[in-house]
N, C-alpha and C positions, 0 to 999 in steps of 0.2 A: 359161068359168070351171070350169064342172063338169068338161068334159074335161081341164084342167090340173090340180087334183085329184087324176082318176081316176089322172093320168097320175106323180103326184107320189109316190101312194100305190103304184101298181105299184114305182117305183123304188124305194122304202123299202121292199116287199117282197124287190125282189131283190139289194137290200143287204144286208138281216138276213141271205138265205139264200145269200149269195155263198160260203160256206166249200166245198171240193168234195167232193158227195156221193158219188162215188166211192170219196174214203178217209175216208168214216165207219164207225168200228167200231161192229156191227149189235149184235154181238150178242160177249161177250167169254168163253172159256173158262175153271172154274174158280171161277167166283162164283155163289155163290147166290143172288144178286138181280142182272140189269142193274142199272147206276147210274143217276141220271136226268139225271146232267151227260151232254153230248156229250162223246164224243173220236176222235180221227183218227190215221192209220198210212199211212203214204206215203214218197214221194220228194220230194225239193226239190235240183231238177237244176242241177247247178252246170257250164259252160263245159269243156270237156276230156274230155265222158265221164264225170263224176262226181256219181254219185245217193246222197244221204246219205240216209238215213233218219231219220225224224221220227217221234214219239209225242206228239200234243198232247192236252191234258186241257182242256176249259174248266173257267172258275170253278164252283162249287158252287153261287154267288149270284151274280145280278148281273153276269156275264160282260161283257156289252159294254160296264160302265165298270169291270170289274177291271183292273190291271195284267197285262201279257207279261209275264214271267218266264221266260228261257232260262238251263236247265241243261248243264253241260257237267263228265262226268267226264273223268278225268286220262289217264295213262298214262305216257305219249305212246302209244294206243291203246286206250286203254278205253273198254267202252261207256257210253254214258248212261242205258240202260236200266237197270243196276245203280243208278244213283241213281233210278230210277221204282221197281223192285221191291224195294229192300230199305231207302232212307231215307227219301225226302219225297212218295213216291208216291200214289195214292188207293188203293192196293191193294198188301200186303204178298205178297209170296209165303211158302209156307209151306213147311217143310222135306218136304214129300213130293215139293215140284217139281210141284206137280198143281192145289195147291187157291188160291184167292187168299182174302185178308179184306181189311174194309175198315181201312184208318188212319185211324183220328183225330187224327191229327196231321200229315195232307197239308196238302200247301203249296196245293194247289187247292180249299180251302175260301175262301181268300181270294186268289186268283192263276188266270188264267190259265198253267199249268204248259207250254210248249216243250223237250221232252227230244230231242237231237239228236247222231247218232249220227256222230262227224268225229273223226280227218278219215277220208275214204274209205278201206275194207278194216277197218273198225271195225264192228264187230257183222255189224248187215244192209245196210251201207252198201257199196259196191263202186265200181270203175272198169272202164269196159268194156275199154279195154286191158291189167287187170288189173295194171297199175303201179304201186303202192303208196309208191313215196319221197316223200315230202316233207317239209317242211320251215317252222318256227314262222311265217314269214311269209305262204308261203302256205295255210297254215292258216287264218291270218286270214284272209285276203282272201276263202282260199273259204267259210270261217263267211258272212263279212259278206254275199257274192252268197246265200248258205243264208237267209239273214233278209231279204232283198231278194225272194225268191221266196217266203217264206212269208207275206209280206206281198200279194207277189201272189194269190198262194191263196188268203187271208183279208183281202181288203181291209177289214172291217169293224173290222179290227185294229188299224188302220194307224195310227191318231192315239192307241189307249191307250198309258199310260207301258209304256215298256220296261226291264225291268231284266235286265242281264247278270249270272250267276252260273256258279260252279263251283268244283271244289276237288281237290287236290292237284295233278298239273301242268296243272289249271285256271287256278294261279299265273299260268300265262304263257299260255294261252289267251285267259285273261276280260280283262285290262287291256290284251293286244295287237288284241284285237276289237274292244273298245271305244273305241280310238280311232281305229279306224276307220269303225264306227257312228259317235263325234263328229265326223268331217265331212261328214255325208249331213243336211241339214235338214232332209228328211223324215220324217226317223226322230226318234219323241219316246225319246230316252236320259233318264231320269234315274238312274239310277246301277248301281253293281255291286256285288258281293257277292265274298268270293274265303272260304273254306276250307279251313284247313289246306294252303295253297299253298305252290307253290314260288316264293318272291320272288328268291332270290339265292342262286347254290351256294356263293358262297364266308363267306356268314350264318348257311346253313343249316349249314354244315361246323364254322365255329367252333364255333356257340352247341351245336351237337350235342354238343360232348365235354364242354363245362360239363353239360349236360345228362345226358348217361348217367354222370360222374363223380356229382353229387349225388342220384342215384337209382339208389345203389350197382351196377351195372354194372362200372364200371373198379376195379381195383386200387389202394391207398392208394402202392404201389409205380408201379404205373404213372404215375399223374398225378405225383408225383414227377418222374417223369423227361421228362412230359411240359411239364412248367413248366421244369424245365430245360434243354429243348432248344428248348420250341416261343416261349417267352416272352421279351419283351425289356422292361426299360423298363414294368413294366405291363399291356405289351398281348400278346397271346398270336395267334398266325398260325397255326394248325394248318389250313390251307387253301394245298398246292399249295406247300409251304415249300419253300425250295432248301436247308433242312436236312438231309443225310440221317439225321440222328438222331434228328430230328423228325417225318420221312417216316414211317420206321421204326414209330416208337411211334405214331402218328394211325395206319398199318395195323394194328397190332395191336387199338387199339382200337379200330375200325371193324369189325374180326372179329367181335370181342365182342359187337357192336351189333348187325351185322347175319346173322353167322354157326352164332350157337351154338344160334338156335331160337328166338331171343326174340322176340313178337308185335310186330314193329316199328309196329305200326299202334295197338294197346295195348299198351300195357308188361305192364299187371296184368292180362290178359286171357291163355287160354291158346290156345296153337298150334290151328290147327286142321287137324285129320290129324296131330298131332304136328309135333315141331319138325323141318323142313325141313332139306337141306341144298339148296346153289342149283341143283341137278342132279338129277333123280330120270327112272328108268324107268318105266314106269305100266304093261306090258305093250304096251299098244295105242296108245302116243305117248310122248314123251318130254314131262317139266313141268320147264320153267325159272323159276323165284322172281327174279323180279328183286328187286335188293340195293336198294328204296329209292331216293331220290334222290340218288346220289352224283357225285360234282363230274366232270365232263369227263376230267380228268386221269385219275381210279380207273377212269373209265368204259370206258377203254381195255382195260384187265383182265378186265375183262366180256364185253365185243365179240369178245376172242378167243375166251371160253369158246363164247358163241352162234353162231360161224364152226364151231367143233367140233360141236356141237350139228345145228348144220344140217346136215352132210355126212351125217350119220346117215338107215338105209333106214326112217326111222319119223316120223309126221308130228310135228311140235313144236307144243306149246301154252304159250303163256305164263300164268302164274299170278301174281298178288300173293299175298305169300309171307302164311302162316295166317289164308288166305281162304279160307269152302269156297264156291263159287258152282256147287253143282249144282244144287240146285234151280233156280235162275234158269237155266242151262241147259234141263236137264229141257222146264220150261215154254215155255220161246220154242223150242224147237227141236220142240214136240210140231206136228205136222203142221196139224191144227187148230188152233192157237193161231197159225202162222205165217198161216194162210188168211185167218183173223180182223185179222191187221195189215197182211192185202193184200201180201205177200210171194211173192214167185214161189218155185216147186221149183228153179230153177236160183241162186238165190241161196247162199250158203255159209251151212254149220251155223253156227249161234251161238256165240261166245265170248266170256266177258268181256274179255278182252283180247287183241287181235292181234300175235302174233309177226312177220308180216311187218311189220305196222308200225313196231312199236316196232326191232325190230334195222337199218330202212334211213333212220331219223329222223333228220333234220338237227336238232339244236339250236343254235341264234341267238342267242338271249338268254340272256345267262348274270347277269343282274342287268336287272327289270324296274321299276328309278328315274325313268329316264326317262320310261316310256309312263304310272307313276302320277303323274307330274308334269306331261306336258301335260294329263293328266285334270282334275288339283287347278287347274291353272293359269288353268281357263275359270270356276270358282267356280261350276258349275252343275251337278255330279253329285255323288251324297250314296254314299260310299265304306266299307264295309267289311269289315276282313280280322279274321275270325275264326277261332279254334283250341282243337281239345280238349287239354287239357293236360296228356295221358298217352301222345300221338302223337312218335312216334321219327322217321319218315318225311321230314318236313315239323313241327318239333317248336316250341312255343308263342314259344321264349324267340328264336328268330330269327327268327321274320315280328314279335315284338314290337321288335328290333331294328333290324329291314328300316322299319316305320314308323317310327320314331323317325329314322332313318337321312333322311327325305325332309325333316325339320325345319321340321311346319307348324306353324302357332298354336297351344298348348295352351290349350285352353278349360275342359273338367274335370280336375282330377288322377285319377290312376289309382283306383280306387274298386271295392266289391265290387256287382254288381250281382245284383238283388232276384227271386224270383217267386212264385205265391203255390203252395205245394204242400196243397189242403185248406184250412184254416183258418190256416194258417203262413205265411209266408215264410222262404223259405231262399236259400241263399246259390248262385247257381248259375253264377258264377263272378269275373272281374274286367273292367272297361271302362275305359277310357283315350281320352276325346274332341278331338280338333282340329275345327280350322273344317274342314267337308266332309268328314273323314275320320273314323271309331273302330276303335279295335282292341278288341276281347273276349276272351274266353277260356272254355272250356267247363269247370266243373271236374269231370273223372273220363272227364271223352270223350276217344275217340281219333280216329283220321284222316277217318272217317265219323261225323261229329256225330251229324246226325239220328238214325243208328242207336241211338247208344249213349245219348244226350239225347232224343228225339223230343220231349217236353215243351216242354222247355227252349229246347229250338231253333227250335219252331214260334213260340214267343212273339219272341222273336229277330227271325226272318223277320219276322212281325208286327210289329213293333215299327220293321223297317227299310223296308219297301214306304208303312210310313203315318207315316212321318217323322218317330216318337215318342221320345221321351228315352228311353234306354237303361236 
């Protein structure tokens, strides 16, 4: 008896300590205090030669009945580590590129945080054949085998709720993962999060030009003529028209949107480095801005510019256009900082977003209806798509649209939703509930909530991991 016991308790030891000591970060540069949560920096080796990189945080409290929580920034190449250092992170980087503070508003005071770096040729993530194409599906697939092995790694993980999250073309990342996670019953899925995503080019495209018309952007003259070429009957198709007159004027105002400088990420927010145009020399690389999320068809117009681009004897870096992401640079590419996250010298410098990637990107889905409808259709994951409502990008009134578009239950009417700032409550922006589904809205944030809300948004989060009325 006593040796079944001894023998019971050795197990539950080597349970608790199953995470792999290997890739525990000892000791983190930067901070003036270690933290006393654990966290991890490694590989989660995917089938083909492909090793993504992982940042995990444990919970602050409570870790081993906290929720997973996987983050995933957009791109189609961006890292995830921008959403660890600069939104919902436990540690803020500071504009020297050197120093970190702590957030009070990390998502890992109540969440186990997985920040993961896909698809491969994204950040610190690589393929040993150095092949970088792919493509929305397998994306998924290789996410899903990426949570398959982090579960291996941390088997102790294995049975807390899992929630899938991400935002901008996390759009189509998070709800094509996730149903894929929904067929593995191993995996405890309860629900996802998506951010300012891209749900549907052709939603995003409409509701866009309502959008920059009423937040004076367009010409009184243009929309003019945009209703008269683009509108029929009511309904207005400024997406992919076989008008050419309607062509016409959606390019122009697309110009205007994405062209002239303006912070498409916040509208009322200024350029950073001044207003871009999509091309710039930098001396020592060329920086291309990508234009935003625009539809397949425009995207064509781009692709050649980046064919050009490429030919050039200087290396290309991709930029979201007035972003400054040096610092985060800076920091992950400081020698001892990469040491610290267990990173080999032969790995490639950091960058928030990858050019190879993003220029040899298959996209697949070009309206993600279906993959939220096998979701809603199992009535077991708790869904929602949120936005700041000064984001041009990925802009409120089309993923508002996009839901509405899936035609679930309405349960609450659209309503302003509450929190408490000091002694007050204020208004911090609107919510609209279905059975299993809410849409929100951030009021004054743009494409990166957290950043711009950290408040607001932490309570949000909270409010959605613990299954709370909005």
């Amino acid at each position: 008896m006593h040796l079944f016991l001894f023998c019971c308790a050795l197990l539950g030891a080597l349970i608790v300590d199953a995470a792999p000591a290997a890739d525990e970060i000892t000791y983190l540069p930067g901070l003036k205090k270690q933290p006393a949560f654990r966290q991890f920096s490694g590989y989660l080796n995917v089938p083909g030669g492909k090793h993504l990189h992982y940042w995990f945080v444990e919970a602050q409290k409570n870790p081993s009945t906290s929720p997973v929580v996987l983050w995933l920034n957009g791109g189609p190449g961006c890292s995830s580590l921008d959403g660890l250092l600069t939104e919902h992170g436990p540690f803020i980087i500071q504009p020297d590129g050197i120093t970190l503070e702590y957030n009070d508003f990390s998502w890992n005071k109540i969440a186990n945080v997985l920040y993961l770096e896909a698809p491969a040729g994204v950040g610190f993530s690589y393929a040993d054949d150095k092949n970088y194409r792919t493509n929305d599906t397998e994306v998924a697939h290789n996410n899903y085998l990426a949570v398959k092995e982090f579960y291996r790694l941390f088997p102790e993980y294995s049975k807390n709720n899992l929630y899938i999250t991400g935002e901008s073309y996390g759009g189509v990342y998070v709800p094509s993962l996730a149903v894929e996670v929904s067929q593995d019953p191993s995996i405890n899925l309860k629900g996802i999060a998506v951010g300012n995503g891209l749900s549907s080019y052709e939603i995003n495209d409409n509701s866009l030009v309502f959008f920059a018309y009423y937040h004076g952007i367009l010409s009184s003259h243009l929309w003019t003529d945009l209703q008269k070429f683009c509108c029929k009957e009511g309904t207005c198709q400024f997406h992919n028209s076989p008008d050419a007159e309607c062509s016409l004027r959606v390019q122009e105002a697309m110009h205007d949107i994405y062209s002239t400088g303006l912070n498409i990420y916040n509208l009322y927010e200024n350029c950073a480095g001044g207003a871009p145009g999509e091309i710039r020399d930098k001396g020592d690389h060329i920086a291309v801005y990508f234009p935003g999320y625009i539809s397949p068809k425009m995207h064509v117009h781009f692709e050649k510019k980046l064919l050009l681009v490429s030919g050039m004897n200087k290396p290309v870096r991709l930029d979201p256009p007035c972003v400054n992401s040096t610092a985060s640079s800076t920091f992950l590419n400081n020698p001892f900082v990469r040491k610290a996250l267990h990173v080999s010298d032969e790995v490639n410098k950091w960058e928030v977003c990858s050019f190879d990637v993003y220029r040899s990107y298959g996209r697949v889905y070009e309206n993600m209806k279906d993959h939220y409808l096998k979701l809603l259709s199992t009535l077991k994951y708790h869904i929602l798509v949120y936005n700041g409502d000064v984001d041009m990008a990925c802009n409120f009134l089309g993923d508002e649209w996009f839901v509405d578009s899936l035609q679930q239950k309405l349960q609450v009417q659209r309503r302003p939703w509450l929190y408490a700032d000091g002694d007050q409550q204020q208004i911090g922006g609107f919510v609209k509930e279905f059975s299993n589904l809410t849409f929100l809205t951030f009021k004054g944030a743009g494409h990166m909530v957290p950043t711009d809300k950290p408040g607001s948004a932490f309570i949000v989060f909270s409010r959605f991991i613990n299954n709370e009325p909005f």
